[in-house]
C-alpha positions in Angstrom: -15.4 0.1 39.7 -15.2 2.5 37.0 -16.6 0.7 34.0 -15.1 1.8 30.5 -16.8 3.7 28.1 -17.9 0.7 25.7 -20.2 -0.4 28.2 -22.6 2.7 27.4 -25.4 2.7 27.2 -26.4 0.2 30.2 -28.6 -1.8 28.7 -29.3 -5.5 29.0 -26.6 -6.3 26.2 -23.9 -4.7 28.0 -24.9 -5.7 31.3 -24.3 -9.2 29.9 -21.2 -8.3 28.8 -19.8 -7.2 31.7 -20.9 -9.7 33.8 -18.7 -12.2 30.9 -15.5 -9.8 30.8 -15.6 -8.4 34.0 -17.8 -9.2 36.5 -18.9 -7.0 39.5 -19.0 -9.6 41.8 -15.9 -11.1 41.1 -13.2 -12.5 43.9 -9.3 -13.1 43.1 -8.7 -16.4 44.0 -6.0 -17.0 47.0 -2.4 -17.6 45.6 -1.1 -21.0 46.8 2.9 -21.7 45.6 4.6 -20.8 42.5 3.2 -20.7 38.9 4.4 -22.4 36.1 3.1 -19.4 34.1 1.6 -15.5 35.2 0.2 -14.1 32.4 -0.4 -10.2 32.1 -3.0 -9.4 29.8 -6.9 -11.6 29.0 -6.9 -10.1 24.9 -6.2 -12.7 22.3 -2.9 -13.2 23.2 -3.3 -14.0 26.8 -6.3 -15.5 26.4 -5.0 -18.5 23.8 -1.6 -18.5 26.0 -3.4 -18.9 29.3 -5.8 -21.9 27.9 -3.1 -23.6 25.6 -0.5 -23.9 28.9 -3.4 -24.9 31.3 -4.5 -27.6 29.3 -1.6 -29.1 29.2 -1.7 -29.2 32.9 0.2 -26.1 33.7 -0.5 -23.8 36.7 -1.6 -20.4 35.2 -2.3 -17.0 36.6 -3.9 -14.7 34.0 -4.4 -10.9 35.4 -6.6 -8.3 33.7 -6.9 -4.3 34.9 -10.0 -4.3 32.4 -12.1 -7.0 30.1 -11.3 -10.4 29.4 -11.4 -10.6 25.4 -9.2 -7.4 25.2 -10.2 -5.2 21.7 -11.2 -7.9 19.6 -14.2 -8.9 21.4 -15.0 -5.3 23.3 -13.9 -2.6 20.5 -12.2 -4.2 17.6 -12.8 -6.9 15.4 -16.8 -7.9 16.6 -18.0 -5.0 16.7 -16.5 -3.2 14.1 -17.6 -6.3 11.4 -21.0 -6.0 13.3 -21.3 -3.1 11.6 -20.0 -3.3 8.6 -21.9 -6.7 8.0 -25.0 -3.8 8.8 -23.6 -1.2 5.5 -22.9 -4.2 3.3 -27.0 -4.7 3.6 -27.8 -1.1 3.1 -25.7 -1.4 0.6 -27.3 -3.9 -1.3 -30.4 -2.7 -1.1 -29.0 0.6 -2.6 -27.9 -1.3 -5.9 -30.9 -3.6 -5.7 -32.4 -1.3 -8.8 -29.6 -2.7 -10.8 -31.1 -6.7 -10.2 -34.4 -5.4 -11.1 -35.6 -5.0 -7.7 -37.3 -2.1 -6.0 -36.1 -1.2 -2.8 -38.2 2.2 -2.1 -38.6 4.3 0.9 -35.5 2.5 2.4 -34.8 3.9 6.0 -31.8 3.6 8.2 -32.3 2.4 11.7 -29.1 3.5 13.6 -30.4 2.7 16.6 -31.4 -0.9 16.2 -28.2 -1.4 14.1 -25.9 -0.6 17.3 -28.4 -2.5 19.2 -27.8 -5.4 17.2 -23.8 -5.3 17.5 -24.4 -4.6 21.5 -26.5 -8.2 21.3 -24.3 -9.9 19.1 -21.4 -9.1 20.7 -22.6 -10.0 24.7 -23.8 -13.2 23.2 -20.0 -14.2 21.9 -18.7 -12.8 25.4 -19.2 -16.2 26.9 -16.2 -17.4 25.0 -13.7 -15.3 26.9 -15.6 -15.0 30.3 -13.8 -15.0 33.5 -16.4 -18.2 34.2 -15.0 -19.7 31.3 -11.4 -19.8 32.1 -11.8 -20.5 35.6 -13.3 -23.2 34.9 -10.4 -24.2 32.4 -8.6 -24.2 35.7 -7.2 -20.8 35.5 -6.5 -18.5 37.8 -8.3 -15.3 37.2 -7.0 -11.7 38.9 -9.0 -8.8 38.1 -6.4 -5.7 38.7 -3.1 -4.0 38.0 -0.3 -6.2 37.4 3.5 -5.1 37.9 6.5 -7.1 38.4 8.4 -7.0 41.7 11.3 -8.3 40.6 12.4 -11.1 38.1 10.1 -13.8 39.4 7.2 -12.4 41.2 4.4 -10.2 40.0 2.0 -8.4 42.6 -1.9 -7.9 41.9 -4.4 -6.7 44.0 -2.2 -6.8 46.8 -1.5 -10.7 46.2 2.3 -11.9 44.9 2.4 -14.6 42.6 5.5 -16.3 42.1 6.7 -17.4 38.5 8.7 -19.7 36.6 7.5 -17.8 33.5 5.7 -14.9 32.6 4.0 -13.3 29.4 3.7 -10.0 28.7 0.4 -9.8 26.8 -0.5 -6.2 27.8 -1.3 -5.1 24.2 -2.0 -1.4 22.7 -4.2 1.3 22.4 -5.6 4.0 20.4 -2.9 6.7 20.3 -4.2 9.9 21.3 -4.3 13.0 19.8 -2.0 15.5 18.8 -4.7 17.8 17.4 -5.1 21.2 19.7 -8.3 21.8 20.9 -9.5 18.4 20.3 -8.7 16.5 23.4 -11.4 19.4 25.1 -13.9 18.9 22.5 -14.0 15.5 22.7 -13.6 12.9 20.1 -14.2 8.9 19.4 -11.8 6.2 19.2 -12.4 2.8 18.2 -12.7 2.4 22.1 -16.0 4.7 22.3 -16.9 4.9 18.8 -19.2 1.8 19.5 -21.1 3.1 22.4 -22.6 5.7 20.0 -26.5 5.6 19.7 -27.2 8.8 17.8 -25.2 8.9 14.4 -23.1 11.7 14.1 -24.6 13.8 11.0 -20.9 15.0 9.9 -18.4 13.2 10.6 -14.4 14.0 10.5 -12.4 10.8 10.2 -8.5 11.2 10.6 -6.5 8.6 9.6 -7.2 6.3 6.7 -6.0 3.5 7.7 -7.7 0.2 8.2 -10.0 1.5 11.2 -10.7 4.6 9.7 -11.6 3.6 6.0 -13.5 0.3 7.2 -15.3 3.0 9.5 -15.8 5.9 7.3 -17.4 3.6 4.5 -19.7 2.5 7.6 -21.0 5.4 9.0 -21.6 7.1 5.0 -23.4 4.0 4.0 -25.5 4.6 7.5 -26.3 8.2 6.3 -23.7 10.2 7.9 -21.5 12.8 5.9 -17.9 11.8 6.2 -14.9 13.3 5.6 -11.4 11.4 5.6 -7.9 13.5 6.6 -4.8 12.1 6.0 -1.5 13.3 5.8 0.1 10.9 3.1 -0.6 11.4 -0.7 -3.2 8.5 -0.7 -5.6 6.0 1.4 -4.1 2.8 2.6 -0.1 3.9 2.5 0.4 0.0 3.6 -1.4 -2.0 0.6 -0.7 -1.9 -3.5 -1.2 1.0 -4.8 -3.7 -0.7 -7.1 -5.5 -1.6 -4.6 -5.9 1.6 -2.7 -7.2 2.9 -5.8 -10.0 0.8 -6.1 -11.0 1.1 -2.3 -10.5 4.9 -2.7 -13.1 5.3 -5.5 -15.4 2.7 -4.0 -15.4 5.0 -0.6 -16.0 8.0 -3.0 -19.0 6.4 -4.6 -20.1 5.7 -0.9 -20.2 9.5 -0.3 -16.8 9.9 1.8 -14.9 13.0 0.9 -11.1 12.2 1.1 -8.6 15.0 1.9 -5.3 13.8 1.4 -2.1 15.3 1.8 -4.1 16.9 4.5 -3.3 18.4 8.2 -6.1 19.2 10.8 -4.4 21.6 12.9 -7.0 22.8 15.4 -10.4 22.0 16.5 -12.2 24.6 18.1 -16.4 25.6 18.8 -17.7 29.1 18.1 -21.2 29.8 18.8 -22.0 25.6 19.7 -20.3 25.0 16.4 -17.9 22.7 15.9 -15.0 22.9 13.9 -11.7 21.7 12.6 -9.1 23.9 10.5 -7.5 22.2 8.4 -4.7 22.3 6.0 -5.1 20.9 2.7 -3.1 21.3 -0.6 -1.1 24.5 0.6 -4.9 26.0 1.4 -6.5 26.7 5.0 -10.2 25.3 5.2 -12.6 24.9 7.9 -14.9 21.8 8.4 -17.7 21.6 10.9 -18.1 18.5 12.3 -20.4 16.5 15.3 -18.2 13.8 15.8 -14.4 12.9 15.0 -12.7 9.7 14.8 -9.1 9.2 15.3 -7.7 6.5 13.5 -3.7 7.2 13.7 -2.0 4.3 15.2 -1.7 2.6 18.5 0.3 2.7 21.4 1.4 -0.3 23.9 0.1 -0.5 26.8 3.2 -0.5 29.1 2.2 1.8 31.9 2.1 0.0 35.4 3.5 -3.0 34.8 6.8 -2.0 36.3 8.6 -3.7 33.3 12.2 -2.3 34.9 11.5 -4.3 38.3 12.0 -7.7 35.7 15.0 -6.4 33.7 12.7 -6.4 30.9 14.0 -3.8 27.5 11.0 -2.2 26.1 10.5 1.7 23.6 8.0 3.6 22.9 7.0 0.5 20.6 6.3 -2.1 23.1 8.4 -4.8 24.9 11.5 -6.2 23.0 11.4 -9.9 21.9 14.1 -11.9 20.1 13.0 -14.2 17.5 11.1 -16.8 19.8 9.1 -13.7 21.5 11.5 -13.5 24.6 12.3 -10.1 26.7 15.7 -8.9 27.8 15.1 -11.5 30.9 14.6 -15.0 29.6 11.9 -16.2 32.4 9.5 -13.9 30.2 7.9 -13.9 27.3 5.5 -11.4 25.3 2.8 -11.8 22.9 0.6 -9.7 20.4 0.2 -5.6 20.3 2.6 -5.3 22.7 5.0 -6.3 21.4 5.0 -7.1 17.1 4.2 -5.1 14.1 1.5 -7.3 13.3 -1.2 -6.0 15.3 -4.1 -8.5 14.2 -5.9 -11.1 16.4 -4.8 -14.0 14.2 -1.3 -12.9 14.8 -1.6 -12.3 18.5 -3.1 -16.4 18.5 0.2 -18.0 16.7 2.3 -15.9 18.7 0.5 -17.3 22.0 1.5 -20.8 20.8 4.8 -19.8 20.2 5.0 -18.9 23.9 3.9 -21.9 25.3 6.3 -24.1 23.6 9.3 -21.8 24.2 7.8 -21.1 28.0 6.7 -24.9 28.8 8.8 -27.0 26.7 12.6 -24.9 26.4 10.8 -24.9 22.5 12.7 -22.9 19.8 9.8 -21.9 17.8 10.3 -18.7 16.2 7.9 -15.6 15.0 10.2 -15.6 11.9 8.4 -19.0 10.6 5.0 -17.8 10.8 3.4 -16.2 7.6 0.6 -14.0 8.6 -1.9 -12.6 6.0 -3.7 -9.7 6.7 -7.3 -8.2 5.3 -9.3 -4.6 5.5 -12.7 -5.1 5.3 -13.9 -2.6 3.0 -15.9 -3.1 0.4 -14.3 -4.4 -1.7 -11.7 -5.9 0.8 -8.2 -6.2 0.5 -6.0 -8.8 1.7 -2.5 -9.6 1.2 0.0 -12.6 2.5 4.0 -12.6 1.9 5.9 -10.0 1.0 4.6 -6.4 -0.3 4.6 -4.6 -3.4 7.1 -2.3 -1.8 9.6 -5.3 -0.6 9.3 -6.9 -4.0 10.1 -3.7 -6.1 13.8 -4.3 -4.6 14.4 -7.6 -6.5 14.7 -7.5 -9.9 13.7 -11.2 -11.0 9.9 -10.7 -9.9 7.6 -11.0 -12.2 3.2 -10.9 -11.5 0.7 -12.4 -12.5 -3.1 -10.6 -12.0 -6.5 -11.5 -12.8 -9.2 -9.0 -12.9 -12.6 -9.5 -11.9 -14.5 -8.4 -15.2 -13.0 -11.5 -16.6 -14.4 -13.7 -13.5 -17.7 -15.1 -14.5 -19.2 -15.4 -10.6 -17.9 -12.1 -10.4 -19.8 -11.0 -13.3 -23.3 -12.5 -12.2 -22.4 -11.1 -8.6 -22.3 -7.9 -9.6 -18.7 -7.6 -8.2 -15.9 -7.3 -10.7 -14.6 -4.2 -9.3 -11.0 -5.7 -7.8 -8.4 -8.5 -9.0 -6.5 -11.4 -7.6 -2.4 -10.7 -7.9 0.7 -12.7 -7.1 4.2 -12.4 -7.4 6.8 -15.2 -7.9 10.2 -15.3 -8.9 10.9 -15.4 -12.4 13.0 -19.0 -12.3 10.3 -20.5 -10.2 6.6 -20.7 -9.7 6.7 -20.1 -5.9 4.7 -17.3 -4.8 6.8 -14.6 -2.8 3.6 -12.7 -2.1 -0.4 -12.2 -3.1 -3.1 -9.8 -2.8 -6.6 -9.9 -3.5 -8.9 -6.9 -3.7 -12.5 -8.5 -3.5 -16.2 -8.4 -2.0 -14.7 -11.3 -0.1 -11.1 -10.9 -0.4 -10.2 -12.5 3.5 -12.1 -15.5 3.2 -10.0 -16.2 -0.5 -6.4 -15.2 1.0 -5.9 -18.7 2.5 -5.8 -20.9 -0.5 -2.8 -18.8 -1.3 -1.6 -18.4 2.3 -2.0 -22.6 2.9 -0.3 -22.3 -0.9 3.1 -20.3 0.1 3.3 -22.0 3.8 3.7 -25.3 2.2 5.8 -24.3 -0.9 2.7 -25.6 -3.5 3.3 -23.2 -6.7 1.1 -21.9 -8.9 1.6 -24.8 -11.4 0.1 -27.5 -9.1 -3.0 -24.3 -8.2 -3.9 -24.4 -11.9 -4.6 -28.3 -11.6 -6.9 -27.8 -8.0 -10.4 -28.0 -10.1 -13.1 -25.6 -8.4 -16.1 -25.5 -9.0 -17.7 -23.4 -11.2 -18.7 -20.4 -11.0 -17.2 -18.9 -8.4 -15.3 -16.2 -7.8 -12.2 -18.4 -6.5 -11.9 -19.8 -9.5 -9.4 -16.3 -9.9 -7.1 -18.0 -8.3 -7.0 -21.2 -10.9 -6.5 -18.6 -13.2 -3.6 -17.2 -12.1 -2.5 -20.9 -11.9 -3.2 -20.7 -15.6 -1.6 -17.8 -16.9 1.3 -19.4 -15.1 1.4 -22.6 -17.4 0.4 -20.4 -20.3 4.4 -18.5 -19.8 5.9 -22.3 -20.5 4.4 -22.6 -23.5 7.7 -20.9 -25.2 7.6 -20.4 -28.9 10.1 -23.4 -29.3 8.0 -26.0 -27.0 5.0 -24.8 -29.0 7.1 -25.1 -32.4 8.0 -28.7 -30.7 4.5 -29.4 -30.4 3.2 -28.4 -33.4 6.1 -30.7 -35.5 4.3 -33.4 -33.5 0.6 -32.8 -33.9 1.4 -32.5 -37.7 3.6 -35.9 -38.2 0.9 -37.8 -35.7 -2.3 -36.5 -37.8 
C-alpha cells in the first residue's frame, strides 16, 4: 500500500494513525444483497452520512481509496489549529513584556511542536476509525469506488448493489500552475504537516484562509515568510475592514505581503532556490526553502466513473439541486464535492440533509441552512449571513459596529484590535448578516448565528444580560446601539413632557 505523504515521518503517532484511518491489516467485508445506502467517500461528509443512516437501522456501505476522517482530521482542520494553538503561545509569551512579565531567552522548538500535533491528532483518530464504524454496523471498503451503472458500484473487485448512493468524494489542493515548481517541489496543506525541519524562508502563495492562518504560523515559529497574491489585498472573501486588521496583525508578525503579485517561475541556480516574481509592474526574485500553495481546491472526481450513473458534474464538482441530489435521483452528494462551502461544519448539515432526502423521500433543502464561517488568524474573523459585498446591492441596510477599544474584557485582555458588525434592514431589527474580527471571533459567531436562524433581532440581544466583563458583551452592545436609533427626537421630546409633568 502506498501510504500518503502525511504519514511522514513514521513514528509512533502516525503509526497510530494509520492503524485508525487505514489500517494495513484490513479485510473488505463480503457483500451480501442490496444496500439501502453506498456511500463514496469516509471525510466529514461521509462519515456523519454513513453513521446517521446506520443508526437508524439502514444497511450502509461506506468506501474509502485513502483515510477515514478525510482533510479534517489528516491535513486540515486538527492539525492546522494544532498549530496555530502552538503560535498563539509563542505569541503570548512575545507580548508577555507588556503584562510585566519577563519571558527571556525564549526558544522555539519546531520539532516538538509538530510532534505534538502528530500526537494530538492520532489520539482524536479513534473517532473516525474503520474499528469505529464497523462496529456502528457499517460496512467498511478500503479502495477505488466507481459506479457501474445506475444502481451498483464496484470496489475492490466486489459490486454492491444500491437503493441510494452519496457522492461524498470531496476536494483537493489544486496544483500548480507555477513553471518550474512542480520539479522543485512544493507543500500543500496535504504535506505541509509532515514537515520536521522549519523552512527558514518561506514563499506562501495564496492568501487565503490556509495560507494566512499558515503564514502567521510558520513567522510566529521563526520562519521568514513571504505572502503572493494576485488580488489587490489579503482575504478577497471577508470585509474589507476586516482584512485590514488581519493584514497588519500578519505584518506585525513579520509576514511580508506582496499583493497584486504573480510568481511566474521557480527555478535553482547553484542549490539555490528561487521564484521570479512579478510585483507592481517590477520583476523581483525571492529565494526560498519551502513554498506553500494555497490557491483553491479541486473535487475529487477522478475514478468514480460518475458517467456509468448518469450523474452531471464540471470542473466544480458533482451537480446537486436544492436537496443535494445528482442528475440521477437514486444519488445524492455531500460536502467539497459538491458546494461552495467547503468547511467541515457544512459538509455535517449537508450529510443530514442526505439522509432524510435518501431514507425518508425528505425535502430538506441546502437553501435553509445558514452556515457561518471563521479564519483562524489572530485576530480571527468570522462571518454568518450575507456579505458586505451582497449587502452593498440593497439600499435599505444600515450597520451597526462595536469596536474593541470600547470593550472592557477586551481592554484588560489586551485584545481590542478588531470589532463586532451587523447589518439589518433599516425597517426592522433582523440581522441580514454579521461579522466579528476577534482573538476569539468563531467561538462568538453563534449567539448571532442561533440569533438570525431563529429570527431573534437585535432588540431582544440587548435585553440577553451577560456577564460582565467579557468580551461578548460586544454583542449586547450592538443590541444597544440598536435601541439607542428608537429613541427619535419626538419619543424623546414625548418623554421628556412626561418626566417633567410627573416630577
Amino acid at each position: 500500500m502506498n501510504l500518503p505523504l502525511f504519514l511522514e515521518p513514521r513514528d509512533e503517532h502516525n503509526e497510530r494513525l494509520l492503524q485508525n484511518v487505514h489500517p494495513t491489516s484490513w479485510q473488505n467485508p463480503i457483500s451480501q444483497g442490496r444496500y439501502n445506502l453506498v456511500v463514496i467517500g469516509a471525510g466529514t461528509a461521509g462519515l456523519v452520512t454513513a453513521a446517521g443512516a446506520a443508526g437508524l437501522g439502514a444497511k450502509v456501505a461506506l468506501i474509502e481509496r485513502g483515510s477515514m476522517g478525510g482533510d479534517c482530521l489528516n491535513v486540515g482542520c486538527v492539525p492546522s489549529k494544532a498549530l496555530i494553538g502552538a503560535a498563539r503561545s509563542i505569541a503570548e509569551a512575545k507580548r508577555a513584556i507588556a503584562y510585566g512579565i519577563k519571558a527571556d531567552n525564549q526558544t522555539v522548538d519546531f520539532e516538538r511542536i509538530m510532534e505534538r500535533m502528530r500526537r494530538l491528532r492520532s489520539s482524536m483518530s479513534h473517532h473516525d476509525s474503520a474499528e469505529r464504524f464497523k462496529s456502528l454496523g457499517v460496512d467498511v471498503f478500503f479502495g477505488q469506488g466507481s459506479f457501474v451503472d445506475n444502481q451498483t458500484i464496484e470496489v475492490d473487485g466486489q459490486r454492491l448493489p444500491f437503493k441510494s448512493a452519496v457522492i461524498a468524494s470531496g476536494a483537493r489542493a489544486a496544483p500548480t500552475d507555477v513553471p518550474g515548481l512542480a520539479e522543485l517541489g512544493y507543500l500543500t496543506n496535504e504535506t505541509v504537516f509532515s514537515l520536521t525541519k522549519l523552512p527558514k524562508k518561506l514563499i506562501v502563495i495564496g492568501a487565503g484562509p490556509i495560507g494566512t492562518e499558515l503564514a502567521q504560523c510558520f513567522a510566529t515559529f521563526g520562519a521568514a515568510v513571504t505572502i503572493l497574491e494576485r488580488s489587490s489585498r489579503i482575504l478577497p472573501r471577508e470585509e474589507e475592514d476586516a482584512a485590514k486588521i488581519v493584514n497588519q496583525s500578519l505584518l506585525d508578525d513579520g509576514v511580508t505581503i506582496l499583493e497584486q503579485a504573480t510568481a511566474i517561475r521557480a527555478e535553482s541556480i547553484d542549490g539555490v532556490k528561487s521564484m521570479l516574481v512579478r510585483h507592481n509592474g517590477k520583476e523581483l526574485r525571492l529565494e526560498w526553502d519551502a513554498v506553500l500553495l494555497g490557491v483553491g481546491r479541486v473535487p475529487n472526481l477522478d475514478g468514480l466513473e460518475l458517467e456509468n450513473a448518469d450523474v452531471e458534474f464540471t470542473d466544480a464538482g458533482v451537480t446537486v439541486d436544492d436537496c443535494l441530489r445528482t442528475s440521477n435521483p437514486k444519488i445524492f452528494a455531500a460536502g467539497d464535492i459538491c458546494s461552495r462551502y467547503k468547511f467541515t461544519h457544512a459538509a455535517d448539515f449537508m450529510a443530514r440533509i442526505v439522509i432524510q432526502n435518501s431514507l425518508f423521500l425528505g425535502r430538506a433543502r441546502m437553501s435553509k441552512l445558514l452556515i457561518p464561517w471563521c479564519t483562524y488568524t489572530s485576530p480571527e474573523i468570522a462571518h454568518v449571513g450575507m456579505t458586505h459585498s451582497e449587502l452593498q446591492s440593497h439600499i435599505d441596510i444600515r450597520s451597526f459596529t462595536q469596536p474593541f477599544t470600547a470593550v472592557d474584557r477586551a481592554i484588560l485582555d489586551g485584545q481590542t484590535n478588531g470589532y463586532a458588525r451587523v447589518y439589518c434592514s433599516k425597517k426592522s431589527d433582523q440581522i441580514l448578516g454579521a461579522t466579528i474580527v476577534a482573538a476569539n471571533a468563531g467561538d462568538m459567531i453563534g449567539e448571532l448565528v442561533l440569533a438570525m436562524k431563529h429570527k431573534i433581532g437585535l432588540k431582544k440581544i440587548a435585553s440577553i444580560i451577560h456577564p460582565y466583563p467579557t468580551q461578548a458583551e460586544a454583542i449586547r452592545k450592538l443590541g444597544d446601539q440598536f435601541n439607542r436609533t428608537r429613541l427619535s427626537p419626538t419619543v424623546k421630546s414625548l418623554m421628556g413632557k412626561w418626566l417633567k409633568w410627573t416630577r
